[in-house]
VEXTOR-834205 format. One line per 8 residues: number of its first residue (from 1); their letters; for each residue x, y, z of C-alpha. Coordinates in steps of 0.25 Angstrom, whole numbers, plus 5000, padded with zeros to 4 digits. Layout:
<vopas>
NUM	A	X:Y:Z; ...
</vopas>
This chain:
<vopas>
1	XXXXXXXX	5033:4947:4917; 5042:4957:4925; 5047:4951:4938; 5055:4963:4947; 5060:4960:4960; 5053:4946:4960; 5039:4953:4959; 5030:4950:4947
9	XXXXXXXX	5026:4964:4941; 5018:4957:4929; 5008:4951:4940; 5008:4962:4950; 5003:4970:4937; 4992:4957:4935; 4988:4957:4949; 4985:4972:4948
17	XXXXXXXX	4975:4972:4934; 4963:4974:4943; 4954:4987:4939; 4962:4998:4942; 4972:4991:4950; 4983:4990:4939; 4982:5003:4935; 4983:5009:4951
25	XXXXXXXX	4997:5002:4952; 5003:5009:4938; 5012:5018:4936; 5008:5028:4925; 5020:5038:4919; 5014:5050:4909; 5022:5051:4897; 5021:5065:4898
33	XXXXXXXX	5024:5071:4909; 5031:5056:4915; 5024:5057:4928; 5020:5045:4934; 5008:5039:4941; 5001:5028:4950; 4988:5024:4943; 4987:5037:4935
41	XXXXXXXX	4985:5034:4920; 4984:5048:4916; 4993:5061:4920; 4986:5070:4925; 4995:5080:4921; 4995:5078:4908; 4983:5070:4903; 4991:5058:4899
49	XXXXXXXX	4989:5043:4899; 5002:5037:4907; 5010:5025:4903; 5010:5014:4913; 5024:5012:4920; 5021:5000:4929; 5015:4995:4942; 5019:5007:4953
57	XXXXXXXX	5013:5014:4964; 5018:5026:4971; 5027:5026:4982; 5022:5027:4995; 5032:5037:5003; 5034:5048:4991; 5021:5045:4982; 5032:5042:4969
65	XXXXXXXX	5027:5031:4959; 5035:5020:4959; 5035:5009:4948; 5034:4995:4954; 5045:4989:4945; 5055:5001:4949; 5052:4999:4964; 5054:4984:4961
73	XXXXXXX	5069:4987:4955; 5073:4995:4965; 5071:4985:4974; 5076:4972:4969; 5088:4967:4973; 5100:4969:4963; 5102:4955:4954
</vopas>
């Protein structure tokens, strides 16, 4: 179980197994070329299947995709 920020990502990852509903909220890398997508398995540049970085979504001001957990750390309060 991976608690970040008092937030359970383990259950936020349950909640979401619904038909299609995981997969929208992923963050996909290609090992090729390394770019990253929202809800994209495959590149489409290069024909690959992506490896699964983690719940993210894309930024809403500049369109960049973030990783949940990284948006998590940046935002916790120093221990």
């Amino acid at each position: 179980m991976s608690a970040i920020g008092g937030r359970d990502l383990a259950a936020l990852g349950r909640s979401l197994h619904q038909p299609g509903a995981l997969v929208a909220h992923t963050v996909y890398e290609c090992p090729d070329c390394g770019e990253q997508f929202v809800g994209q398995r495959r590149c489409a540049d290069c024909g690959v299947f992506c490896r699964a970085l983690g719940l993210g979504g894309a930024c809403p001001d500049c369109d960049a995709v973030i990783l949940l957990r990284t948006l998590l750390l940046e935002e916790a309060p120093p221990t």
